[in-house]
Structure formats: structure tokens, C-alpha cells
N, C-alpha and C positions, 0 to 999 in steps of 0.2 A: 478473513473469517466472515460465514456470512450467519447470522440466525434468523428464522422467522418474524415477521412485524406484524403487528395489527395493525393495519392500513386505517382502521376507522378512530386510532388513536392519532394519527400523520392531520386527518379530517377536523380531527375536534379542537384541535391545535391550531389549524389554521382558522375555522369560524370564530374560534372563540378572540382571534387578534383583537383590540382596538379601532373602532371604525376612522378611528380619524389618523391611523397609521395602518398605511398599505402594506400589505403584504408584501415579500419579494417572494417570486417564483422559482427561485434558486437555492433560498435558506431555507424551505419552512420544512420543521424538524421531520426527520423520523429516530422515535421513537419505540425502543425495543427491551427487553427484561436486563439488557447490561447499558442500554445507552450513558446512564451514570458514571460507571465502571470506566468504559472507554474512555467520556470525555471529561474523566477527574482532572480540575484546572492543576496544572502541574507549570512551574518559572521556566522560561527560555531560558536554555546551557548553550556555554560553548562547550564542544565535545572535545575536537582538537583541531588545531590547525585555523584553518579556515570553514570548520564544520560548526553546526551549529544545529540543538534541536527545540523545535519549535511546536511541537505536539502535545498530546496528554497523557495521562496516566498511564490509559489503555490502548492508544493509538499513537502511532510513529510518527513524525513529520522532521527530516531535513532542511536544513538551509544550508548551502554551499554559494560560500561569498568568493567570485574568482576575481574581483578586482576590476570587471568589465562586467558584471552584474548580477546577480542570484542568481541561484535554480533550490527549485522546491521540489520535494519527493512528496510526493501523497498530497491527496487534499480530506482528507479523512469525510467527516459526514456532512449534508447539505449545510445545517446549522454551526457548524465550526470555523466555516469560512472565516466568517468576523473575528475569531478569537485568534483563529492561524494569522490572520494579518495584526491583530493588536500586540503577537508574541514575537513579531517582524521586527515591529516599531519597536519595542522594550528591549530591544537588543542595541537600538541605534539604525536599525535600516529604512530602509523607506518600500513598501511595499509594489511600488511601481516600478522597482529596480527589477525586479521578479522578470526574468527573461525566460525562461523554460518553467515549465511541473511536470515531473517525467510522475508516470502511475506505471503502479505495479502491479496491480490488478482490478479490473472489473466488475467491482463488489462495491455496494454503496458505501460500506464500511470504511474505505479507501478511496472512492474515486465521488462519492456525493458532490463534496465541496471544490469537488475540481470546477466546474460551470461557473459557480458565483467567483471564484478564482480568477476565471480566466478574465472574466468581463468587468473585474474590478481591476486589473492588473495589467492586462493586456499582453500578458506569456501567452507562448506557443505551449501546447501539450505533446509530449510525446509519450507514443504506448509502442507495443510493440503491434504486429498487424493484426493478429485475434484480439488483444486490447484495445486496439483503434476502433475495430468494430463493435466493440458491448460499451464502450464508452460514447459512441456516435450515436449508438440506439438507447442508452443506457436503461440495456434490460438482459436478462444473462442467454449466457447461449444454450443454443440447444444440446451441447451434450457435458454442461455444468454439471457436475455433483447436486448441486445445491439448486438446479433449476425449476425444481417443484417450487419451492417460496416463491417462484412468480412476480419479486417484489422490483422496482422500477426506481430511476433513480435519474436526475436532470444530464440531459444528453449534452452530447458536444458537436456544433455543427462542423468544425476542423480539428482535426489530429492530424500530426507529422508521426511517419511511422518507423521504427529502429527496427533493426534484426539484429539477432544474437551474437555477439561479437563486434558488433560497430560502434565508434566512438563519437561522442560529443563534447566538443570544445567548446570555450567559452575563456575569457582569458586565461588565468592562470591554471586552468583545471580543463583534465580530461575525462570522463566519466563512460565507462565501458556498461554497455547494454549485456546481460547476460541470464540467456532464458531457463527462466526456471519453471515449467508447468506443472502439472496438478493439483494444485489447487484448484486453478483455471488455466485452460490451455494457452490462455494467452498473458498467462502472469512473467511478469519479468523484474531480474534483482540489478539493483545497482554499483556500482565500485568505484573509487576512486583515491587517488593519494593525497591526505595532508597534510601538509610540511610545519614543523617549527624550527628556527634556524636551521641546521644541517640534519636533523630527522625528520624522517618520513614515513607515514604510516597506511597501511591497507584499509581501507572502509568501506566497508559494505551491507549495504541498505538492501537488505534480503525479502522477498516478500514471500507470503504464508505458503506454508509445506506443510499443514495440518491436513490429513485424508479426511475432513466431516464433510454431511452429504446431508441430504432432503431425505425424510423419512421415505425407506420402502427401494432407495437407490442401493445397488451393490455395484460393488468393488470388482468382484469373483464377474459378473456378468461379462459376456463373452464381447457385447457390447462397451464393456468400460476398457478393453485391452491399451487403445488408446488413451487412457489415461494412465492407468497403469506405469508404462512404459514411458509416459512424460514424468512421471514421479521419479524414476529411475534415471532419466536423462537428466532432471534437476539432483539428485543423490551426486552424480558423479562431477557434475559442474561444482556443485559445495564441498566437494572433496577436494578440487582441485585449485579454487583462484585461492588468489593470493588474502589472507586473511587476517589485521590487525586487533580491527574493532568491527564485530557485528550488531548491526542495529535490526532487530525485524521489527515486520509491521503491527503487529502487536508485542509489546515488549514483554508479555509472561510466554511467548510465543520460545523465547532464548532457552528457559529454562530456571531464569534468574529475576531476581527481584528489581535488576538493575534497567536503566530505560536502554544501556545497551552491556556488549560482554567485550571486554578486553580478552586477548592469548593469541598466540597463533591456531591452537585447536578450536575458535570459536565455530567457526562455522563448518568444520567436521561433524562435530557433537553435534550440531542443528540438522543436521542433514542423520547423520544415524538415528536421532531422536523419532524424526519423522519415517525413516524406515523403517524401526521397528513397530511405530503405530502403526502403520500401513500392513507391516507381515501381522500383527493382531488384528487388526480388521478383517484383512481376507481369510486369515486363520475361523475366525468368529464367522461369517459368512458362512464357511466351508462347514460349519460345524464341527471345527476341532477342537 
């Protein structure tokens, strides 16, 4: 999800730091009408298994403990870094265990606190290859929804890059790359199984299928077909993996009050939710 920032609110935040504490060029806030919202402090859960969420109210964050070291989903916003690793350690982990952060999308909202992340931590990032690229520049692409906000976010000088259906191991855990576009063309969801004694469960770390855009963008434009048609490609992917427990990246994003949704229909109903927003948008566009 992206909104609008007042950049000159990003500014006043940082002049206004304490002179006798430096700033770090990795956390200093942005600052937007939900920042609140998103980063309401919320306790590390185990979810199940070996899963584990480390996020906020309003922002997702994974930990997958595979017995040969973490991986992190999302790094939510520049300023959260610290809390994401303070929600690390309150579980019992050590945050330098952190061997991966797979991002899901391209949006500061999600990928800010990946940079202070990496360099606290010393993980590999991985995006998919249109992710790799707005996270290298960390600034949106040229054919974002949401690319009029213009708004810019701490790059990444390395990313390792997934494609859709390829696997990353890590001891006990396999985690399946599975592209989900438009939102952003190069957003991607995650999967993986976690076990208690002899059950095991589907988990998927879905990232945003919400059609919003930058004022004055359309959907119907002949030019957005390619997005279009990536919302479609992600409709039928959520139709089809395997689905225990969905976690998306904003958790009112489910449908549910909950930070994620238990059933096998979860991430069905995520995916139809977002089609029908999608067939009212172009409907509205269309003038119908």
C-alpha cells in the first residue's frame, strides 16, 4: 500500500534530531496520515510452527526460524527497523541470525526498513527482478499506479533475485517465491510449510492486491493493460497455491481484524476481494 507523504514533514524530523545524537540515514522517519495506524506497537506471536510475527498493527513482518537461521519478510518502514529487531530479541532470537529478508514489494511502506535491516544484520535481500530494481533505486517505477507520489525510500546497493516458482532453502524450511503483480509489477507473495509434531500447515505471506493508484491514474487506460493482466495473473495464483494461513502485508488488507486468517478459503476470498475492487474501479473509470 502506498499513500502520499509530506516530505517536508520526513525534513523536520530529522533537523529537529538532538545535536549530540546523529542521525542515521537509514531510519529517519517517514511520516504520513496512517503512519500511527501502520506502526501501532503490537507483541511478537508465534503464529505456528516455526513461524513467527514480528510486525505491527498495521504492517506484516514474518520470522521463519529454520534451525540454521531466520528469514524475515518485509522490513516495513525506514523507522521500524529498530522495533523489528527489538521484536526479534523478545521472542528469544538473536537478530544477527537474520540470514535472508525476502520483500514483497517496492513501496516504502514495506521495503523502507529493509536498508537499516540489511546493514544491521548482515541478510541477503531477496526480491523478485522488477523488485530488485525499485529496491536498488528505492524509488517507484515507471509504470507504478502509484508513481505520481514520487516519494523515495533508502536503496539497496545488492539484491539476489527470485522468479516465480523458485525455491529457497534454508535448513529446515523451503519457501516458494510466487509472483503476485499489481500492485506493483514486481511484487511477490510467499509460502511455506510449518510443522507441529506430525501436522503441517500452508503459510502464505501474500503481498498487497489492493488496485489504489496516484490521483488522475486509470486502470481502463490502454496503457495500464499490463497491469491489468498482472492482477489477473496474481487472481489465479491465489486461487490456486496451497493455502492454510494467510498473512498479508497489511493485516486489514485479509478482510479480518486478525494479524492473519486461518481456512483453506483464505487466500481465495483475498484474491476475489481484490477482483471485485478491481472490476469496480474499471467499472467507475468506464463510467458505469
Amino acid at each position: 500500500m502506498f499513500v502520499k507523504i509530506g516530505l517536508s514533514v520526513v525534513v523536520l524530523l530529522s533537523a529537529g534530531a538532538s545535536a549530540s545524537a546523529p542521525v542515521d540515514p537509514l531510519t529517519v522517519p517517514i511520516v504520513g496520515e496512517r503512519t500511527a495506524e501502520w506502526l501501532a506497537p503490537t507483541p511478537p506471536e508465534k503464529l505456528y510452527g516455526n513461524t513467527y510475527l514480528v510486525g505491527f498493527g498495521g504492517l506484516s513482518n514474518a520470522l521463519i526460524d529454520t534451525g540454521r537461521g531466520l528469514i524475515l519478510i518485509d522490513g516495513a518502514l525506514p523507522q521500524a527497523a529498530p522495533m523489528i529487531m527489538a521484536n526479534v530479541k523478545r521472542l528469544g532470537f538473536k537478530p544477527s541470525d537474520i540470514k535472508y529478508i525476502l520483500s514483497t514489494e517496492p513501496h516504502f511502506d514495506h521495503a523502507g526498513g529493509i536498508a537499516a535491516l540489511t546493514r544491521d544484520t548482515g541478510a541477503t535481500v531477496i526480491a523478485s527482478p522488477r523488485g530488485a530494481q525499485g529496491l536498488r533505486s528505492g524509488r517507484l517505477a515507471d509504470d507504478d499506479p502509484q508513481r505520481a507520489y514520487a516519494h523515495s525510500f533508502p536503496g539497496l546497493a545488492r539484491v539476489r533475485e527470485i522468479r516465480d516458482g523458485q525455491k529457497l532453502r534454508l535448513g529446515n524450511t523451503v519457501v516458494t517465491a510466487v509472483a503476485t503483480p499489481g500492485h506493483t509489477m514486481g511484487s511477490m507473495s510467499w509460502s511455506w510449510q510449518a510443522c507441529e509434531a506430525r501436522r503441517c500447515r500452508n503459510i502464505v505471506f501474500a503481498s498487497s492486491l489492493n488496485p489504489v493508484s496516484a490521483e488522475g491514474y486509470r486502470y481502463s487506460a490502454r496503457t495500464s493493460a499490463g497491469i491489468v493482466a498482472g492482477f489477473k495473473r496474481s487472481y489465479a495464483a491465489m486461487q490456486l497455491i496451497p493455502c492454510d494461513v494467510l498473512i498479508t502485508a497489511h493485516p486489514s488488507q485479509s478482510g479480518s481484524n486478525s494479524r492473519y486468517v486461518e481456512g483453506p478459503g483464505a487466500c481465495k476470498a483475498y484474491a476475489e476481494a481484490s477482483e471485485r475492487a478491481l472490476a469496480d474501479r474499471l467499472a467507475k473509470e468506464r463510467g458505469r
